[in-house]
C-alpha positions as MATLAB code, in Angstrom:
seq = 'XXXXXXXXXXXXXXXXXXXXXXXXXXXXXXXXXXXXXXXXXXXXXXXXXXXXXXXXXXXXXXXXXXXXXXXXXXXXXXXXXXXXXXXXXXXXXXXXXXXXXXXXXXXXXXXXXXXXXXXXXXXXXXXXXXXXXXXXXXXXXXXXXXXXXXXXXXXXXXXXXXXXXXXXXXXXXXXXXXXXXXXXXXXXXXXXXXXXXXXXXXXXXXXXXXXXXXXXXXXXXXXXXXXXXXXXXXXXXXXXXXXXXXXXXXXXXXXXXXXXXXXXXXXXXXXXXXXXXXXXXXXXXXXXXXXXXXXXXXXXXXXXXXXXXXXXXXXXXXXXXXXXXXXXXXXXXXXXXXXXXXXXXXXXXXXXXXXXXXXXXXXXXXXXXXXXXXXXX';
ca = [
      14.529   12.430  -13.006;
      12.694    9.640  -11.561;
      12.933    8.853   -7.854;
      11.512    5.420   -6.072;
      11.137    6.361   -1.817;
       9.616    3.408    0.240;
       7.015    4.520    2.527;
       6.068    3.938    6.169;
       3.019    1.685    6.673;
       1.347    4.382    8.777;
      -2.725    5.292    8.114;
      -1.278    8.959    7.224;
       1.112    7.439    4.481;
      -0.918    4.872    3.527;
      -3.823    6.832    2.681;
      -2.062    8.582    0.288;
      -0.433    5.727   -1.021;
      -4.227    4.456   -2.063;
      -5.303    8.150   -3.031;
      -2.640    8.094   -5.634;
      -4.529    5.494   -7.574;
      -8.521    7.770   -6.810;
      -6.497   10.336   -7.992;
      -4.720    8.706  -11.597;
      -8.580    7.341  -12.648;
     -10.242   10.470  -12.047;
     -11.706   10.666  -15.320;
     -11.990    7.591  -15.886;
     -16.215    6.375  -16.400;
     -15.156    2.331  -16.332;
     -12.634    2.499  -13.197;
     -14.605    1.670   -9.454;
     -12.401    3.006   -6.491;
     -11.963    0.850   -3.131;
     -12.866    2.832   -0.096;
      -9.451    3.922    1.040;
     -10.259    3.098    4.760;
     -10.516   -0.496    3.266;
      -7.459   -0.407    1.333;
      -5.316    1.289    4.413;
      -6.495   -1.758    7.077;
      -5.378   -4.162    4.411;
      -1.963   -2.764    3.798;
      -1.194   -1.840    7.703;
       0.795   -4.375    9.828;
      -1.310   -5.037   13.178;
      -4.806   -4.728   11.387;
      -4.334   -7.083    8.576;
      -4.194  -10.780   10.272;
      -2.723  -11.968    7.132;
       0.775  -10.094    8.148;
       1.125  -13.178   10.698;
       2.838  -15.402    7.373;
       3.616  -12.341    4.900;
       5.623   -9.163    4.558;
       5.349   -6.273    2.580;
       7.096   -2.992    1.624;
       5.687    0.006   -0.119;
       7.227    2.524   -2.806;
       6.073    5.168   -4.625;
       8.034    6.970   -7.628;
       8.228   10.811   -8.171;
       9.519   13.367  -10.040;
      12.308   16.099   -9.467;
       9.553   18.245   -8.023;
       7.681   15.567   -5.841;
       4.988   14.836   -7.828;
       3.827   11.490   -7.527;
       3.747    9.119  -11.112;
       3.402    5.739   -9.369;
       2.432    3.424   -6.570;
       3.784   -0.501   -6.328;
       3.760   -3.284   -3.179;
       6.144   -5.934   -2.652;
       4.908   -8.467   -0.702;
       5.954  -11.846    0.317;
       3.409  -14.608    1.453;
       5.189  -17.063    3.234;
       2.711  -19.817    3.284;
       2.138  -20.057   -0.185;
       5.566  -20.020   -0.755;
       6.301  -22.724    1.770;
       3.452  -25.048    0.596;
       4.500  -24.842   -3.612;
       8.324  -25.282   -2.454;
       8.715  -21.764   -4.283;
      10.208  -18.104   -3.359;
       7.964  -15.925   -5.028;
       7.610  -12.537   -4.875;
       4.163  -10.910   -5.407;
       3.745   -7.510   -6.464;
       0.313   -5.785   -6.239;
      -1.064   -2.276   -5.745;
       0.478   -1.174   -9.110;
      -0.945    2.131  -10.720;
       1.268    4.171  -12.884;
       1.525    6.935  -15.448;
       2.168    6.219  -18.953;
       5.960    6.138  -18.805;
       8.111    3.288  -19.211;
      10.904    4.996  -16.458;
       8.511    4.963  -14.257;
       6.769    1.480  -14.270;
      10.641    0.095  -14.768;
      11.548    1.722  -11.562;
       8.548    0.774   -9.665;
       9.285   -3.122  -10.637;
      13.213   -2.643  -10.246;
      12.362   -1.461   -6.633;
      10.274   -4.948   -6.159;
      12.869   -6.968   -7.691;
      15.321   -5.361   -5.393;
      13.578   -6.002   -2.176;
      12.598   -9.580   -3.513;
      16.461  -10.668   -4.169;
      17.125   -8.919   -0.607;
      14.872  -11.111    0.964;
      16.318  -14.345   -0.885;
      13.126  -14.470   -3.452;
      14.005  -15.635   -7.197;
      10.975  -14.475   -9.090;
       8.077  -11.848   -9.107;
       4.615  -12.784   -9.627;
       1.746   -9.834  -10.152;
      -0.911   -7.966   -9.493;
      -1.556  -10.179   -6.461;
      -2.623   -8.986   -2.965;
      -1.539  -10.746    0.490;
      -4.333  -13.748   -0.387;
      -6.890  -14.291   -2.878;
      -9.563  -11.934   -0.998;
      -7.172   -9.237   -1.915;
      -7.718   -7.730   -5.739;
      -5.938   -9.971   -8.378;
      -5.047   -9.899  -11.657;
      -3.816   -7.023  -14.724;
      -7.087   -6.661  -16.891;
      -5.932   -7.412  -20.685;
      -9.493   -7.124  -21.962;
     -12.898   -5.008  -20.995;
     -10.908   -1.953  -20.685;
     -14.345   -0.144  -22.091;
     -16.189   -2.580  -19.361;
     -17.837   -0.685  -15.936;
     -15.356   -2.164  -13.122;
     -16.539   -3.867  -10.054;
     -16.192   -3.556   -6.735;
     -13.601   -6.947   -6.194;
     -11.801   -6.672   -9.613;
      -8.818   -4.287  -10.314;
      -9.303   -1.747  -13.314;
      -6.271   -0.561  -15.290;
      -5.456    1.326  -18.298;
      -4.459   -0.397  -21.162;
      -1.021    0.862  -21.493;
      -0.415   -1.336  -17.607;
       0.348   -5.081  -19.673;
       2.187   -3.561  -22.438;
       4.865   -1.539  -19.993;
       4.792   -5.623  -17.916;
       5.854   -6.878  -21.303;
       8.444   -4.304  -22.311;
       9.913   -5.268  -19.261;
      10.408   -8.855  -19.610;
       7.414   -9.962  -17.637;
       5.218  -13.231  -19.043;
       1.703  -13.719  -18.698;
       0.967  -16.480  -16.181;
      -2.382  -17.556  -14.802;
      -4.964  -16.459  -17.041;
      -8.916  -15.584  -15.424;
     -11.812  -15.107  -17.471;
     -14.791  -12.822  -16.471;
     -18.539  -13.291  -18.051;
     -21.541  -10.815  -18.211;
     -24.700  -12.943  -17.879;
     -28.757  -12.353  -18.756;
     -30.799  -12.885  -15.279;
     -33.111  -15.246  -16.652;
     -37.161  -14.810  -15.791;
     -37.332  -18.187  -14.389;
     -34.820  -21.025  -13.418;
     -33.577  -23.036  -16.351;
     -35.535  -25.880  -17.073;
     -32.780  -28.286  -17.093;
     -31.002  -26.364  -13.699;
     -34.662  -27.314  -12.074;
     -34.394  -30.965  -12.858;
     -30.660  -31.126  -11.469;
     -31.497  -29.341   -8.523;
     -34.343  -31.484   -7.877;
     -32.557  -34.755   -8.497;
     -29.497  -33.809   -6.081;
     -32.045  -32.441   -3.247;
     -33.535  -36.565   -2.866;
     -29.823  -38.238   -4.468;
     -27.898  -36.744   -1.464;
     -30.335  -35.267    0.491;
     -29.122  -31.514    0.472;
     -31.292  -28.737    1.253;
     -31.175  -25.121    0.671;
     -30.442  -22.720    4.328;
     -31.657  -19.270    4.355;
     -31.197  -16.635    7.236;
     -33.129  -13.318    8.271;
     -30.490  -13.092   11.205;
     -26.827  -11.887   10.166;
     -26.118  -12.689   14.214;
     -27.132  -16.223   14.071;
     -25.623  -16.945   10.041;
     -22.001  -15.740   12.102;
     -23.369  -17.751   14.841;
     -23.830  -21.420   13.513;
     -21.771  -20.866    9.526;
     -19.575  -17.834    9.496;
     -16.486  -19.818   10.380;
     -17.535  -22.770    8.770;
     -18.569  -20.776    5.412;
     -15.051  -19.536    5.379;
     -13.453  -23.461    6.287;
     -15.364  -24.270    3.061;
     -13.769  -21.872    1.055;
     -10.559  -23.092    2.318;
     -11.384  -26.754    1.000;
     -13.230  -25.312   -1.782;
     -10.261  -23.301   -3.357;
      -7.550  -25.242   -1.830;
      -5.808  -26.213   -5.248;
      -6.313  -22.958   -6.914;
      -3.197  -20.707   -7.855;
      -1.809  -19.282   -5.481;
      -4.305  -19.797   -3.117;
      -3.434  -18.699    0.513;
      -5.373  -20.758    3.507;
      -7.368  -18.622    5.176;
      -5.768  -18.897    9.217;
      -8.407  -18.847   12.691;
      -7.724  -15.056   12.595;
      -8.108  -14.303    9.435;
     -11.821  -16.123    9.209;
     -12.576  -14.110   12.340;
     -11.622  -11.307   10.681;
     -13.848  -11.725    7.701;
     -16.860  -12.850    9.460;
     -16.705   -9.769   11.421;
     -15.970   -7.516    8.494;
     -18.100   -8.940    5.582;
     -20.946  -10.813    7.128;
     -22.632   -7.997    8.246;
     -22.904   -6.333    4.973;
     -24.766   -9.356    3.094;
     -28.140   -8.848    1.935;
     -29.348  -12.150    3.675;
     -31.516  -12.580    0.773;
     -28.672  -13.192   -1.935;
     -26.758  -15.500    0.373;
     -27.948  -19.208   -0.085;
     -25.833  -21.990    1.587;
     -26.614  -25.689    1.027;
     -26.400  -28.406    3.794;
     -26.639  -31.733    3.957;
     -29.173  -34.435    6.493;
     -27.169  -33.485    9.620;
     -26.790  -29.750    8.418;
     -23.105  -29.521    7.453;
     -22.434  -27.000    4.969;
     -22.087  -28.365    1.401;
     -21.863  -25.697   -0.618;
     -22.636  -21.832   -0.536;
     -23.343  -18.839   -2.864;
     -22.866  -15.632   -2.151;
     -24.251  -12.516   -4.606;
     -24.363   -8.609   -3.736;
     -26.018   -5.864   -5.381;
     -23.579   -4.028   -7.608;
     -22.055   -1.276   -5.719;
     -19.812    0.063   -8.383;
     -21.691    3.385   -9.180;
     -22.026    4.225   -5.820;
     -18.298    3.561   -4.812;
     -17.790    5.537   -8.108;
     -19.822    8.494   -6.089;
     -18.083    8.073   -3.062;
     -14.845    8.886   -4.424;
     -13.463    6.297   -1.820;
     -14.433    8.201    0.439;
     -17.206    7.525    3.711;
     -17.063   11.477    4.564;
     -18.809   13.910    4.069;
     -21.460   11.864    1.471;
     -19.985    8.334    0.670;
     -21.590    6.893    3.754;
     -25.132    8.241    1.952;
     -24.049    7.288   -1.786;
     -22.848    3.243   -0.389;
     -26.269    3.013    1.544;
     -28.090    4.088   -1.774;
     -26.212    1.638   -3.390;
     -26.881   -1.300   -0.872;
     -30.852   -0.221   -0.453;
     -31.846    1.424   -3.779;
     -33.044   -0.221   -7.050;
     -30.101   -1.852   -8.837;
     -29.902   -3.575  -12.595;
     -26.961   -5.695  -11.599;
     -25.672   -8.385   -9.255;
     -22.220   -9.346   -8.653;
     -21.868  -13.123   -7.784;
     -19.016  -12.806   -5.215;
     -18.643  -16.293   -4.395;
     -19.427  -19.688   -5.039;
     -18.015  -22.722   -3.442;
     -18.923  -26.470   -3.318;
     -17.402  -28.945   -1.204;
     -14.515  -30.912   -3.263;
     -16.684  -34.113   -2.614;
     -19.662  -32.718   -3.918;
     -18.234  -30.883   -6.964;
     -19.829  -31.828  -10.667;
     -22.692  -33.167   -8.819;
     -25.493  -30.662   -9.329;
     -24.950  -28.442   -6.382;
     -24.705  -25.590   -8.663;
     -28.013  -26.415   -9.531;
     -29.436  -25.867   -6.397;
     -27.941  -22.951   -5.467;
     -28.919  -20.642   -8.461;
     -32.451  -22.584   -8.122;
     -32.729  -20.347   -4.939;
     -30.959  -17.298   -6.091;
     -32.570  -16.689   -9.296;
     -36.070  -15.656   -8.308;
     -34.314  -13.325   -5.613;
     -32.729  -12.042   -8.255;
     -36.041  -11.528  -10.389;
     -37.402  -10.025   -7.073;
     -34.621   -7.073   -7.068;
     -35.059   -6.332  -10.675;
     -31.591   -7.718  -11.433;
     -31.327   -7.696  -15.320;
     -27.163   -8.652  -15.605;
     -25.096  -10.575  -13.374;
     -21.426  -10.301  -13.301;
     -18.910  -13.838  -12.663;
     -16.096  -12.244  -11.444;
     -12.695  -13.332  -12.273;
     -12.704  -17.748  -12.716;
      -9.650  -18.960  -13.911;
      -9.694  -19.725  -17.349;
      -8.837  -23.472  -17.197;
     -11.387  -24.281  -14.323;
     -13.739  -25.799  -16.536;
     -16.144  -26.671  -13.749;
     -16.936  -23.089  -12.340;
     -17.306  -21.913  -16.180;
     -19.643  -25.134  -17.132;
     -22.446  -23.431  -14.510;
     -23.112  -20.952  -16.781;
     -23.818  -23.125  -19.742;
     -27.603  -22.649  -19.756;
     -27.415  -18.896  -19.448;
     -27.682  -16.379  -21.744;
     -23.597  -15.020  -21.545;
     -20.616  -13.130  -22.991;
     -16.987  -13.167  -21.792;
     -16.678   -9.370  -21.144;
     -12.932   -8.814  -19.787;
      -9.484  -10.872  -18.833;
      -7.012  -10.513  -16.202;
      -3.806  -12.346  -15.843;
      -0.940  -12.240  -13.635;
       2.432  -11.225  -15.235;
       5.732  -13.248  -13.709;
       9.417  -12.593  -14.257;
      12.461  -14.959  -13.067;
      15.184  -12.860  -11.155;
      17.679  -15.458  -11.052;
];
């Protein structure tokens, strides 16, 4: 018999909450685990700025003996809801065993609490906003995970289909050769752009002074940047504070290239990071007693592979060559690291512009993720 128990949002019960998932993958070679101190600040009410527009409620299912078979958020975001004219509700933080009862009573529990809170539909695997883990993966399930994308088994979109949930937004993922020198054609566009509009590339030594004079507006950008994208959630004052705090300081200055124009407003920006998956795979999620040394091996040591976290161009400036530019800068860092493969991350399948970039790059479309929806009423 399968029970569903909502839990409090307390660091005790919300540690466990995120062990559950450590715990289901702990076999698993392709599967990279958050660091559960992470995971807990997101989840907890008062330490998560993005609780000032959304709500959320946690449940966990378990057997007649208390075992635990499965993990699920509900959350509402009411600022995305409020600027689409919808009432969605997202679910996210979904990890299961492979039984039907117990993914059905998981999402039964979310549908609940949705129609409680005068929601008509549930949208998912989404987080509070889009810096939050999104999307099921429906292919790559043989593919090494990263540190921003969500693993799952294979079984997770077939149990979302059995129970009546559709595929909605649809992101594509791509595996790419670090070329030995910029692309010729990439060289002439960047070069043309630089006198056209005259943009130049910024670089910083100094994480105090790139928080100083761009963390906030870094983060604006993104906001314009990503503005029409689904589902996207504006990042508030508080939130951006929060980030700048929280990820600036872990950049490798070196793989962060932001583009300005004459009077040194920031035009576009690309941010990469070493590939920290097998050493959050070491850490077991975990900071103590070893993580700490396994994440700073994996942030200092030699590395084959760079994640490209984020790249954003001002809407003005879009399909203009900025692109260009930016990867003109980070390539030979790359070369300088000994990066061999670089990984997208998730772009939407139908944004044509972010997946026309990669054009003159040696590439293979390595996993998909979607988003599963169902209509309550």
């Amino acid at each position: 018999m399968i029970s569903i128990r909502q839990i409090n949002p307390d660091r005790a019960s919300l540690r466990r909450f995120t062990q559950f998932q450590i715990d289901l993958y702990r076999d698993n070679p392709y599967y990279v685990p958050p660091l559960i101190s992470d995971d807990v600040n997101t989840l907890m009410p008062g330490k998560n700025p993005a609780f000032d527009f959304c709500e959320a409620a946690y449940f966990m299912a378990c057997d007649e003996h208390g075992r635990e078979l499965g993990r699920i958020a509900a959350i509402v975001n009411r600022q995305v809801n409020e600027k689409n004219n919808e009432r969605v509700c997202r679910f996210g933080f979904i990890d299961f065993i492979d039984d039907r009862a117990v993914s059905a009573a998981l999402l039964d529990a979310v549908e609940k609490w949705a129609l409680e809170h005068g929601l008509d539909s549930v949208a998912g695997p989404l987080g509070f906003t889009d810096l939050d883990h999104e999307g099921m993966l429906t292919e790559g399930f043989d593919e090494l995970s990263t540190m921003a994308t969500i693993y799952n088994y294979p079984y997770y979109p077939e149990h979302l289909k059995a129970l009546g949930y559709t595929k909605g937004n649809v992101w594509l993922e791509y595996v790419m050769d670090v070329p030995e020198k910029i692309p010729e054609k990439y060289d002439r566009i960047a070069e043309i752009v630089k006198k056209k509009f005259g943009l130049r590339v910024l670089k910083f030594t100094s994480r105090s002074k790139i928080k100083k004079e761009y963390g906030h507006a870094l983060f604006n950008l993104i906001n314009e940047a990503y503005a029409d994208l689904y589902g996207y959630s504006t990042l508030t004052p508080r939130q951006i504070d929060y980030y700048v705090e929280q990820y600036i300081g872990l950049l490798n200055l070196d793989l962060v290239t932001l583009v300005v124009d004459r009077e040194g407003a920031l035009v576009g920006v690309g941010i990469s990071m070493q590939s920290m998956s097998r050493a959050l795979q070491k850490s077991r999620g975990r900071l103590w007693p070893m993580g700490w040394y396994h994440l700073l091996k994996g942030l200092k040591g030699k590395n084959d592979r760079v994640d490209l976290l984020l790249v954003a161009v001002k809407p003005d400036f879009q399909s203009k060559g900025v692109n260009a530019l930016l990867f003109q800068d980070l390539i030979p860092q790359y070369n300088k690291y000994g990066f061999k493969w670089a990984e997208s991350n998730p772009e939407m399948a139908e944004n044509t512009k972010v997946q026309s970039q990669w054009e003159y790059f040696s590439r293979r479309q390595h996993r998909a993720r979607a988003v599963f929806t169902k209509k309550l009423k």
